[in-house]
N, C-alpha and C positions, 0 to 999 in steps of 0.2 A: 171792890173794883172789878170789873168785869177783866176776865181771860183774855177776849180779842183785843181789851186797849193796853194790859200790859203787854201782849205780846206786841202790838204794835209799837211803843215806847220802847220797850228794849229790841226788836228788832230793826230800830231805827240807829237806836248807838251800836249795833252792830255785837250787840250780844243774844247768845244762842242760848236754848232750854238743853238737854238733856237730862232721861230721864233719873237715871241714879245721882242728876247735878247736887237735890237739895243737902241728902245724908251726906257727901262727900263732903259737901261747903261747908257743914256742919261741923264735919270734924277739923277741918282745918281754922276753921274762926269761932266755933261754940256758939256765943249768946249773941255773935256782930250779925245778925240777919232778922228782919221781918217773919216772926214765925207765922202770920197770916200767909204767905204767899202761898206759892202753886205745892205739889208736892215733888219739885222739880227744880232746880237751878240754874243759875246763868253758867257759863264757863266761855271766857273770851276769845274765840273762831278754833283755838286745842287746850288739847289737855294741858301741857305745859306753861299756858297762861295764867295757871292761877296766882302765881306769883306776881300777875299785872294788876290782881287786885288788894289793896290793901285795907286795913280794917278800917281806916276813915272814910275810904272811898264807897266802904259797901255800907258805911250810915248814910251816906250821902245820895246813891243812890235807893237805899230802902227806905228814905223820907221821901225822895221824889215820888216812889211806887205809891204808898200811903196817899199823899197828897194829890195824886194821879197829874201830874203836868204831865204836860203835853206841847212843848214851846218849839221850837227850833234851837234852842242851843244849849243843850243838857251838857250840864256841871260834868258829869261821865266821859261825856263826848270831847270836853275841849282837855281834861285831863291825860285820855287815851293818845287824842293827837299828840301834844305835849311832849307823851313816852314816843313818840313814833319817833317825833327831832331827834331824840334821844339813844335812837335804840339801833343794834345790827341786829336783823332779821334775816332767817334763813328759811327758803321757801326750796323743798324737795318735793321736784314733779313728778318724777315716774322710780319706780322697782322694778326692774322688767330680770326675765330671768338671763342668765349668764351664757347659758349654748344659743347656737344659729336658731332661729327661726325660718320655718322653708316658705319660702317669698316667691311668688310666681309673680310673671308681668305684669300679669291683672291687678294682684295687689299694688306695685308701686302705679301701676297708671292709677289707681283709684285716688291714692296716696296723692298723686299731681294734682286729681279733679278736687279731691279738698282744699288743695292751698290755693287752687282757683276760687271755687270758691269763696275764701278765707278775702283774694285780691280784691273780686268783685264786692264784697260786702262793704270793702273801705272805701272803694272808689266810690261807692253810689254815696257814702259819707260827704264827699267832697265835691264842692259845686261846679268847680271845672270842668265833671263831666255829668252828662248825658243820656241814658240806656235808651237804645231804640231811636233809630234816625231820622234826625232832625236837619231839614236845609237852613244851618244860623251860625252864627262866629263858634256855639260852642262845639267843646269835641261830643260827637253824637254816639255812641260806641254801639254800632248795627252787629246782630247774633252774624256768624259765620254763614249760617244756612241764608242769611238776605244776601250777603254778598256773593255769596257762591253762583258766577255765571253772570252777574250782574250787570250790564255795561253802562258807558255815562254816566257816572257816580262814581265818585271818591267819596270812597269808606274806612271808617277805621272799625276795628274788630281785634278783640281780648283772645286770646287762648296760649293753648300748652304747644311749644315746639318740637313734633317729634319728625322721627326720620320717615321714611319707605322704600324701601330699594334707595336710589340715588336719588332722591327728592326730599326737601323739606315742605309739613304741612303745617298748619297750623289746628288745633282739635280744641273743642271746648265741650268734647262729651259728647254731644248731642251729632254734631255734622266734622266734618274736617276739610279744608280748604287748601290746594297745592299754592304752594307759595315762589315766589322767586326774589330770590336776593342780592343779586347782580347790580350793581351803580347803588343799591339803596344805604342812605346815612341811617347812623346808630347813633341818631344825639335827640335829647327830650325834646317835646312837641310846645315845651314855654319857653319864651323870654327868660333868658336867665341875668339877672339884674345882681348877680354877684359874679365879680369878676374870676374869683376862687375859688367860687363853684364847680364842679364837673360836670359834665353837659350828659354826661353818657355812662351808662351800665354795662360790666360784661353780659353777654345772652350764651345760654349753651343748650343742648338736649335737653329738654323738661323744663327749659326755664319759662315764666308766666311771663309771656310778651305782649305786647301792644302794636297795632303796624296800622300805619296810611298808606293806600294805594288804591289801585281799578284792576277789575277785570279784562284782560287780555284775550278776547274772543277765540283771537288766532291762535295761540298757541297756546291755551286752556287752562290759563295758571292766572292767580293775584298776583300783579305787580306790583312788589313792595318799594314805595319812594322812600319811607322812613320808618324806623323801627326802635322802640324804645322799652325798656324795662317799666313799669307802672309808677307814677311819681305820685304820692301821699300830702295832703297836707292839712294833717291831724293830727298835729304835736301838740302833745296835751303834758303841762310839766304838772311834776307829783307836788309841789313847793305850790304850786297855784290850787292844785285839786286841795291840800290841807287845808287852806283858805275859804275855798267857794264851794265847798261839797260836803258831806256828811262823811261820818266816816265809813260807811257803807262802800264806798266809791273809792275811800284812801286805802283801806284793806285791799281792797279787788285788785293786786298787785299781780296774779299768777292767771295770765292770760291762757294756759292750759289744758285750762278746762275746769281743774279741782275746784278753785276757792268758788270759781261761778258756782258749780254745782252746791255750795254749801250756805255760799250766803242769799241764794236767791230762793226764798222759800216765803208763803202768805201765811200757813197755819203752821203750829203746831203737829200737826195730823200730815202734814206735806211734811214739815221735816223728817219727822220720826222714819220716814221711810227713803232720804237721801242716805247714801252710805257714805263716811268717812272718808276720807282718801289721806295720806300721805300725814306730815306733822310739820308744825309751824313753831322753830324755834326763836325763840325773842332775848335781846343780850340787853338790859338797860346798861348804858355807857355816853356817859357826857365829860370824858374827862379826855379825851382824844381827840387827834385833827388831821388824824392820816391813815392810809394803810400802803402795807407794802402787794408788790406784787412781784413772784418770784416763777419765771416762765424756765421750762426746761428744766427740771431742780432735779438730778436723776441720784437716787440711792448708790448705784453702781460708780457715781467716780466723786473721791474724796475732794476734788477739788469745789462740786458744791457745799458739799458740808462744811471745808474751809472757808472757804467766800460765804457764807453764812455766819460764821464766828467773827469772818473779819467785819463784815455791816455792821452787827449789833455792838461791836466793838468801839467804831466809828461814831455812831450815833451818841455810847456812853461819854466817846472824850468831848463830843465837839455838845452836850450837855442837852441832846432832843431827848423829848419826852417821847416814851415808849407809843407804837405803833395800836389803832385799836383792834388791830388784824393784822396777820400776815398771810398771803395765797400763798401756797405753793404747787407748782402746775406741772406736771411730770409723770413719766412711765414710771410707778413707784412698786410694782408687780415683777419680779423676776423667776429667772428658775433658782435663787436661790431664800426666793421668801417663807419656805416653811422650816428653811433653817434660819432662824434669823439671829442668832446668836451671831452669824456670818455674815451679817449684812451691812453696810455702812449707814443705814438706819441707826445701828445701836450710837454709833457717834455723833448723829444730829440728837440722840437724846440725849447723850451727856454735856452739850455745850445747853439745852433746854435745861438740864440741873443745875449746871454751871450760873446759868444767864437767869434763876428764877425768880430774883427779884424783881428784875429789872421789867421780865414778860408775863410777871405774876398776872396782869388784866389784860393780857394778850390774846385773843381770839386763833387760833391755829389750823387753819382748814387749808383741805388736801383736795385739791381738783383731780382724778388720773386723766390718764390716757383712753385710746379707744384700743382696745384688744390688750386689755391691762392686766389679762390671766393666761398664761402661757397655753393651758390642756384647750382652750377651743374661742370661738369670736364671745367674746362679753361684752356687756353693757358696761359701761365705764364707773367703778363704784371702786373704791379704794378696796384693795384686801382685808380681810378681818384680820390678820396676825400684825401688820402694821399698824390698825386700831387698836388691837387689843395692848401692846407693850408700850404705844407711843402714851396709852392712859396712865403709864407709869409715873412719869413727872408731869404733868398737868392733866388739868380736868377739862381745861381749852381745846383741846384738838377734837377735829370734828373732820368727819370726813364727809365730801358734800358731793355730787351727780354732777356728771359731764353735760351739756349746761348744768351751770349754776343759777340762779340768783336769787339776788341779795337786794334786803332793801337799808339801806344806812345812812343812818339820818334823814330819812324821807326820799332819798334818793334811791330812783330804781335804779339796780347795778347787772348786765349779765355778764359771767365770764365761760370762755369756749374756749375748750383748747382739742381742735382738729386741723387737717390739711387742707382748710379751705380755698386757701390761698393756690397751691397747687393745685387742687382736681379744676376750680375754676377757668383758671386760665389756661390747662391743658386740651379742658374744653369747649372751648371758648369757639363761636363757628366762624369769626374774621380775624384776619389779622391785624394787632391792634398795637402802640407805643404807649401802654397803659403802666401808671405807677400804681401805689395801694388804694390813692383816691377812689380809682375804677371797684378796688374790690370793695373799700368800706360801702361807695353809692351802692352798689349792686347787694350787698345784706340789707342796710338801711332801707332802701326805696323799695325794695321785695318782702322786707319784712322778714325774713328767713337767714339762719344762722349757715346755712351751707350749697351744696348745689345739687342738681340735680344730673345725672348722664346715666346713659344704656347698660352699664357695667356696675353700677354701683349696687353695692355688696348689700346683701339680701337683708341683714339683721340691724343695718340699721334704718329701714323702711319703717321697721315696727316704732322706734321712736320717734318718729319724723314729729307729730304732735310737740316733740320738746324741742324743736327747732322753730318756733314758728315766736317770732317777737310781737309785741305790742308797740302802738304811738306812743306811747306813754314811758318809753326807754329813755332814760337820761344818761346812761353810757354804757359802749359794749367793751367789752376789752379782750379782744382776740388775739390766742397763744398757738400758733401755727403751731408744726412738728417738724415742721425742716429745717435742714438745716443752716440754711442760707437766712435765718428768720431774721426779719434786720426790726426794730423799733422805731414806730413811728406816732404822733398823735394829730386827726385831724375831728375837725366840726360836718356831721351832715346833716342838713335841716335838722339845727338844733341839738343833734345829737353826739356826744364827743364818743371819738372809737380811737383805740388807742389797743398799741402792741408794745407790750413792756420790751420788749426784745430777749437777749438769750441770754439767762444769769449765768450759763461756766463761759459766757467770753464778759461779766462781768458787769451787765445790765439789767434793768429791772425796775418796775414800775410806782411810779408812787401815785394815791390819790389821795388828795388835802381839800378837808374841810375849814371854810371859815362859819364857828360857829356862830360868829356875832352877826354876820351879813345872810347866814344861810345857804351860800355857796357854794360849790364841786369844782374841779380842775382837776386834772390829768398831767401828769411829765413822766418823760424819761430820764432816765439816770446809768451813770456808770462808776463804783465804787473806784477808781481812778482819780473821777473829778472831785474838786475837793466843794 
């Protein structure tokens, strides 16, 4: 069988060659492989996959190889999906290093024309709009430089909102246009035919705006009538992609950048010279229908450790079956973590000994904080001495990147825990009577996990990339830092965002699967309620 059409076969089920694949696969399965094949192997998107294959499945695919088909719905393929129902997947975007990175304007302006961008590649997705002006019912979206100076015309025009002395413009790179905001409404440019709906996005400094209005000859500014955050409507569920796509398509979970760079390759000869990035951990688990989520969980005050003994407690009398995760989302970094014999860490391990039956298939991942190492700014990555001792009683604990996500059960999951909340509406350029709705619309409809303002702190510009969502989200679950953090769960076009609330005032989040329907849901909870 020719080389290009096994590569095409298996890089259809979304299995990869590399080159030391064949010896490896050898040792681990012996005589189960096609000794005709390449002098190379498959190995499923990482290394840690090979556990996804098993020896029946690699007879099944090494007949098909023989036989060379070529169909649309490879035995491999519907099995992989299968494992995806089945599986918590953990997907780590970035390693970035631990001290400041020195960030000049230029860099975050740059950082802004990316997620510009990023806006405008969606929007042309979507037929509502337009590029380039059009006199007709649609939104026409004219570049800044046609409207600049422009009269008799109402224009709309995309760009980044920055300041200048006492003036706001609007910049999309190329020109930048003085703006005025005076009498102009901040609510979407549709009919909104849900009553529950939220009409309107917070806008602040750097945020990707959208605005209607005319040129003001006389006083040489764009007259903004209305102005709106960019609204999407490219909801694409993962439950429908496992259905109607390959699995090419179900993988491509890490909008990032990484998994693109890996699964999108024609030869052999293209691959070999994409590099690796990051690792793709995969949990088979069909025996679970929840997880918890535990926001605030700080080392430092024994009353979450207690309020942790007491849940799992709870859960045993009232006779639920163990969690197939639990988050826990917390400053977990102190000045007193290289002693840690002294840390109230060692007491959430000994209720984990205590409890080992019961979380023996309990998944245990540790979201930190931002600035989670006391000597200088970090990237948000759990401490090694916390991993290292928590490996003591379980082989479950994992420590996973500020965003996270996760795919479980086929469902895309991210969880974030920063001051979104706050710096938004601190910055926010009108005054406004907004609840969380305003902040969930304003992540969802931007796509973007945080905000953007003049003062923001230089090192996390460099990850800005791991802020950037997909359509394809089926829920976010945002863990403020403040301390006012209250729990809430709403729907934005499609997509559930939900704040478990504050575990030491005794709240916290659950997410339940039904297996039989294949379904997600979100609540809040308080160890109180019975």
């Amino acid at each position: 069988m020719e080389v290009s059409n096994i590569l095409k076969m298996l890089n259809y089920a979304d299995i990869h060659f590399r080159k030391d694949g064949f010896s490896r696969f050898k040792e681990l399965y012996g005589s189960y492989i096609d000794r005709s094949l390449l002098e190379k192997f498959v190995y499923f998107a990482k290394e840690l996959a090979y556990e996804y294959l098993e020896k029946d499945e690699v007879e099944k695919i090494t007949e098909m190889i023989k036989q060379g088909k070529q169909s649309n719905s490879f035995d491999q393929v519907t099995i992989l999906k299968e494992r995806i129902r089945k599986s918590i997947i953990i997907l780590e975007y970035f390693e970035l290093d631990r001290f400041t990175f020195q960030c000049t304007p230029k860099d975050k302006y740059n950082m802004q024309l990316n997620r510009l961008a990023h806006i405008t590649q969606l929007l042309k997705q979507d037929p509502r709009y337009v590029f380039g002006y059009q006199s007709n019912d649609e939104i026409s979206i004219s570049s800044i430089g046609t409207a600049n100076g422009s009269t008799d015309k109402i224009y709309y025009i995309l760009g980044i909102l920055i300041q200048l002395g006492n003036h706001y413009y609007l910049s999309d790179g190329d020109d930048k246009i003085k703006i005025n905001l005076q009498n102009a409404h901040n609510k979407s440019f549709f009919k909104n035919d849900n009553p529950e709906q939220v009409d309107i996005g917070l806008a602040n400094l750097g945020s990707v705006l959208m605005m209607v209005g005319e040129w003001n000859d006389h006083h040489g500014y764009f007259q903004v009538t209305n102005f709106t955050i960019p609204f999407f409507n490219l909801k694409k569920n993962i439950k429908s992609q496992m259905e109607n796509s390959d699995l090419k398509e179900i993988l491509q979970l890490d909008t990032f950048g990484v998994y693109n760079k890996i699964l999108k390759f024609s030869s052999a000869q293209e691959y070999q010279t994409i590099e690796r990035q990051k690792s793709l951990n995969i949990f088979l688990k069909d025996d679970f229908d929840k997880i918890w989520i535990l926001s605030n969980f700080s080392f430092e005050s024994l009353l979450s450790i207690q309020s942790f003994e007491h849940l799992i407690k709870q859960a045993i009398e009232y006779k639920l079956s163990p969690p197939g995760a639990i988050v826990f989302l917390g400053q977990f970094s102190s000045q007193q973590i290289p002693n840690h014999e002294s840390l109230y860490g060692n007491e959430l391990v000994k209720i984990i000994k205590q409890f080992a039956d019961y979380l023996q298939k309990t998944l245990l991942f540790f979201i930190p904080s931002y600035n989670d190492f006391p000597l200088a700014y970090s990237m948000p990555k759990t401490p090694i001495n916390l991993t290292l001792y928590m490996k003591e009683p379980t082989q479950m604990m994992h420590s996973l990147s500020n965003p996270c996500r996760l795919s479980i059960k086929g469902f895309n999951i991210v969880i974030a825990r920063n001051d979104i909340s706050k710096e938004i509406r601190k910055n926010h350029i009108q005054s406004f009577q907004a609840g969380h709705e305003h902040l969930c619309e304003t992540i969802i409809s931007q796509q973007y996990l945080g905000t953007f303002q003049s003062n923001q702190i230089c090192y996390k510009w460099n990850y800005d990339f791991a802020m950037l969502l997909d359509p394809s989200v089926d829920l976010v679950v945002l863990c403020d830092l403040t301390a006012d953090q209250f729990k809430y769960q709403t729907i934005i076009n499609e997509t559930q965002v939900m704040n478990p609330g504050n575990f030491q005032k005794l709240d916290f989040g659950i997410i339940s699967f039904n297996n039989k329907k294949q379904t997600m849901c979100c609540q809040t909870a308080n160890l109180n309620q019975k």
